[in-house]
Residue, then its C-alpha position, 0 to 999 in steps of 0.5 A: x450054636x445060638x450066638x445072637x438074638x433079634x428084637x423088633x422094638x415097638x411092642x417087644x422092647x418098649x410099650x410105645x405103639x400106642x404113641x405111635x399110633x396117636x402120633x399118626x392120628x393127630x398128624x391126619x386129622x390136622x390134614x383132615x384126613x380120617x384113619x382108623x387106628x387099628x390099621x396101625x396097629x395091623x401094619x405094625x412094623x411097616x416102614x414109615x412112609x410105607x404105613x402113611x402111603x397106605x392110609x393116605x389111599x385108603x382114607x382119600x382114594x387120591x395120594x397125589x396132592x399130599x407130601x409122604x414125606x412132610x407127613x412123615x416129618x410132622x409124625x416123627x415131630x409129634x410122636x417125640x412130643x407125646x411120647x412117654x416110652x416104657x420099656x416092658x417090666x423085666x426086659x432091661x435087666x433081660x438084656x443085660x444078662x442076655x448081652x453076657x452071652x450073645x450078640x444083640x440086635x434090633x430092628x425096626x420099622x421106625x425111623x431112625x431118629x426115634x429108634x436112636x433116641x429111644x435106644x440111647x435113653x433106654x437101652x445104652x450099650x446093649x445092642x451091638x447091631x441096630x437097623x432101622x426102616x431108614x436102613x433099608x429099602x424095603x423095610x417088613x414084611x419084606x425079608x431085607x431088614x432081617x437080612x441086613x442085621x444077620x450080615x452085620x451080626x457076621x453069623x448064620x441064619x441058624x445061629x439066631x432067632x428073632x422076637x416079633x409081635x407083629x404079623x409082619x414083623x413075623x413074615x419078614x423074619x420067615x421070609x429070611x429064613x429065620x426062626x421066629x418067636x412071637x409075643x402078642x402084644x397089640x393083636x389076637x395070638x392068632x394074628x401071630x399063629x405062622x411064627x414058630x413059637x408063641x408065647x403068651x406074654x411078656x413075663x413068660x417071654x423074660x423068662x424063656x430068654x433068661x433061660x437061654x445058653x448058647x447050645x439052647x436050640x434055635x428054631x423050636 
């Protein structure tokens, strides 16, 4: 029996990688740093600091005189500047009827400061379960944040499914043994091809939800 659904935020719930990604960029470029965007997009759902270790090797070769943790202040500072989060056309009033009959989760890589801001201004009082990359130790594609939500859902791997639209969004929810169903927001669909189901767009992904009943199968 289906008793819960999982969302990642950022590109399933809310149009705000963009911001993101112009959030890290302008924080690199103050340092004189180079990135390329598209790496953002590719690492979508990584922790935080996880993403900045990442591009701080591959644009300088040399970590050692940076502070992970500065740069991570200045991009949450930046991104709640810049940010004008649009939830995707459908999705809130999705949620509401979905929360009649199933408990809601979300987890994300964002830290935890925006993944709260963002839930208390868009979503308030939909979700019963929230899990941020502050939440966990190793955040996606590490299995530990699906993981974590399940347990404090209280329900079985097979009484849920997740909804991603990142590729490691997608093997972090595999890897914990759950069914996964992908969106391609950002990337090709083929970038997604390992989930169990993909569906085309955001319309189409409103649409299967609605649908959905607690006897609905939970891995397609």
């Amino acid at each position: 029996m289906l008793k819960a659904v999982i969302f990642d935020m950022d590109g399933v719930l809310t149009d705000s990688m963009p911001y993101h990604a112009q959030a890290m960029k302008k924080v690199f470029n103050r340092r004189g740093i180079t990135i390329d965007i598209q790496d953002i997009y590719e690492r979508e759902g990584e922790k935080t600091v996880d993403v900045v270790d990442f591009l701080l090797k591959k644009g300088t070769g040399d970590t050692s005189e940076y502070d992970r943790s500065s740069i991570v202040e200045d991009y949450i500072a930046e991104f709640r500047v810049i940010a004008d989060i649009r939830v995707f056309e459908g999705m809130k009033e999705c949620l509401q009827a979905l929360k009649t009959k199933f408990l809601l989760a979300v987890v994300s890589g964002s830290d935890k400061p925006i993944v709260y801001d963002i839930m208390e201004k868009k979503f308030p009082g939909i979700f019963d379960v929230i899990v941020t990359g502050d939440d966990v130790k190793r955040g996606k594609p590490a299995p530990e944040p699906y993981l974590k939500a399940v347990s404090m859902l209280k329900i079985g791997k097979k009484e849920c499914f997740v909804v991603e639209n990142a590729p490691m969004g997608v093997d972090s929810a595999l890897s914990a043994g759950l069914c996964c169903i992908a969106v391609p927001t950002y990337l090709a669909p083929e970038k997604l091809s390992s989930a169990n189901l993909l569906i085309p767009d955001h319309k189409e992904l409103v649409n299967y939800l609605l649908d959905l009943e607690p006897t609905s199968n939970t891995c397609l």
